[in-house]
LOFIGU-311892 format. One record per residue (C-alpha): residue in three letters; x, y, z. Coordinates in Angstrom, 2 decimals. Layout:
LOFIGU-311892
<atom "ALA", <X, Y, Z>>
...
//
This chain:
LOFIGU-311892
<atom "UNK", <-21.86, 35.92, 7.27>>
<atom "UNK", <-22.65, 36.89, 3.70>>
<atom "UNK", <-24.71, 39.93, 2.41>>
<atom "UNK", <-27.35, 39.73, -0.23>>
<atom "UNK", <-27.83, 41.88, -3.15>>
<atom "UNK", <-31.14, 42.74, -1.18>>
<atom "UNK", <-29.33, 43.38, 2.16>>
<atom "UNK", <-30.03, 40.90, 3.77>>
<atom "UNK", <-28.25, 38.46, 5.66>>
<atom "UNK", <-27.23, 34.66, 4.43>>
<atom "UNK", <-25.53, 32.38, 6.81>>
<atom "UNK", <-23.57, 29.61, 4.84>>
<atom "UNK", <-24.79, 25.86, 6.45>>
<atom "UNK", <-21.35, 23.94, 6.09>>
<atom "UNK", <-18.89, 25.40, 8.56>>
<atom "UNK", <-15.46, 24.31, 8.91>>
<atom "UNK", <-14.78, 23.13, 12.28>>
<atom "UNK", <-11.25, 22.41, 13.14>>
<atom "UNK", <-12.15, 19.55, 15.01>>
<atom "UNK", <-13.28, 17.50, 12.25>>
<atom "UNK", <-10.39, 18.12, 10.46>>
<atom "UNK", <-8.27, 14.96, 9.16>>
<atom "UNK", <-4.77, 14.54, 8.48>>
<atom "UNK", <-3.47, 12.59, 5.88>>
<atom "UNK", <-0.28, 11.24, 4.60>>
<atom "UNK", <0.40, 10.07, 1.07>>
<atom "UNK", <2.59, 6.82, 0.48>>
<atom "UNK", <4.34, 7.96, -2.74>>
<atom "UNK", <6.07, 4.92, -3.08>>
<atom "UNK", <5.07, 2.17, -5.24>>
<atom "UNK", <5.72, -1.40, -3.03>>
<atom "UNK", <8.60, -3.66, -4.56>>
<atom "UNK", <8.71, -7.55, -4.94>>
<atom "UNK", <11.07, -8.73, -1.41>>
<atom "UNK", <11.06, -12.26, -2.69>>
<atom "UNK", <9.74, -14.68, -5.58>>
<atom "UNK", <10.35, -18.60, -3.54>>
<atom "UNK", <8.49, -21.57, -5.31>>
<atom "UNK", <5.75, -23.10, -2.32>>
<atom "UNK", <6.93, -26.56, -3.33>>
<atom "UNK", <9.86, -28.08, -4.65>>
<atom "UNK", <10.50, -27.65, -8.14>>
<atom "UNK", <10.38, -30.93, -10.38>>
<atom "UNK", <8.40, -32.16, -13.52>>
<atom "UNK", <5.33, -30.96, -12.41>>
<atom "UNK", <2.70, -29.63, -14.68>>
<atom "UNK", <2.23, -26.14, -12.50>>
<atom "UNK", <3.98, -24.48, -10.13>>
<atom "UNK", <3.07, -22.49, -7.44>>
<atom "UNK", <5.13, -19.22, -5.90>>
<atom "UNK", <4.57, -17.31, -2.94>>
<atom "UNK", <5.66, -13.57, -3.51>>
<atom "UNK", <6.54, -11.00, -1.08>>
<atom "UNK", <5.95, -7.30, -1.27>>
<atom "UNK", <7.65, -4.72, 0.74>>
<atom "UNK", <4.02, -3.36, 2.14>>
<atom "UNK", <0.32, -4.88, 1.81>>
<atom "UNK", <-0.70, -4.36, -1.69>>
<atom "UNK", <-4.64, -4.60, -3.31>>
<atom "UNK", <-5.67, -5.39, -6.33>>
<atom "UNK", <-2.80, -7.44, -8.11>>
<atom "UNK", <-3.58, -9.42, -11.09>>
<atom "UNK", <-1.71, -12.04, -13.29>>
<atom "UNK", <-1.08, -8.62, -15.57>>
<atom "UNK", <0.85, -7.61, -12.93>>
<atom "UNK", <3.49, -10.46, -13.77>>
<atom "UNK", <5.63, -11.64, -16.71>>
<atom "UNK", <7.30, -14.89, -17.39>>
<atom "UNK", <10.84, -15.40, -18.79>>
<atom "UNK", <10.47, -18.69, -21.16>>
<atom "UNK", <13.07, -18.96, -22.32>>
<atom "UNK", <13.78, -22.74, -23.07>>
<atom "UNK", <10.11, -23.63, -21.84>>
<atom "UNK", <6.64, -23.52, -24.26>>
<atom "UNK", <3.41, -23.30, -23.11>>
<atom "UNK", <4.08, -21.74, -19.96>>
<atom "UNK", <1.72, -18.49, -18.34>>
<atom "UNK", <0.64, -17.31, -15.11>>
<atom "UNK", <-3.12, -18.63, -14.79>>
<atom "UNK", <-3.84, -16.96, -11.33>>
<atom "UNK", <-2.90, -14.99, -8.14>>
<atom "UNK", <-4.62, -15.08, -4.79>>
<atom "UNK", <-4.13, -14.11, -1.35>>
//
């Protein structure tokens, strides 16, 4: 209970009850890539398509996410990611 400059008496409406409290646990560890395996056989193709693997669930990925090596190869760049 508080006291007022007055004297009189000011009871605080938030409480803290223990029972509400929550635990939580911060994952300080940023996933990694498990595996990078093409979902079709490589050939001639005009686009390829690879299904990678992270070491935990992951949100929020984007084709920034990603770089190409192209070395040898023009024109190439990663137009999308899904799932």
């Amino acid at each position: 209970m508080l006291r007022t400059f007055s004297g009189g008496s000011f009871e605080p409406a938030l409480r803290f009850n223990p029972a509400d409290a929550r635990l939580y646990t911060v994952d300080a560890t940023a996933p990694t890539v498990s595996s990078i395996v093409p979902a079709s056989s490589p050939s001639n193709a005009s686009s390829m398509n690879y299904t990678v693997t992270f070491s935990e669930s992951v949100n929020g990925v984007a084709t920034g996410n990603f770089s190409l090596n192209t070395s040898g190869v023009t024109g190439a760049s990663i137009t999308s990611v899904s799932g």
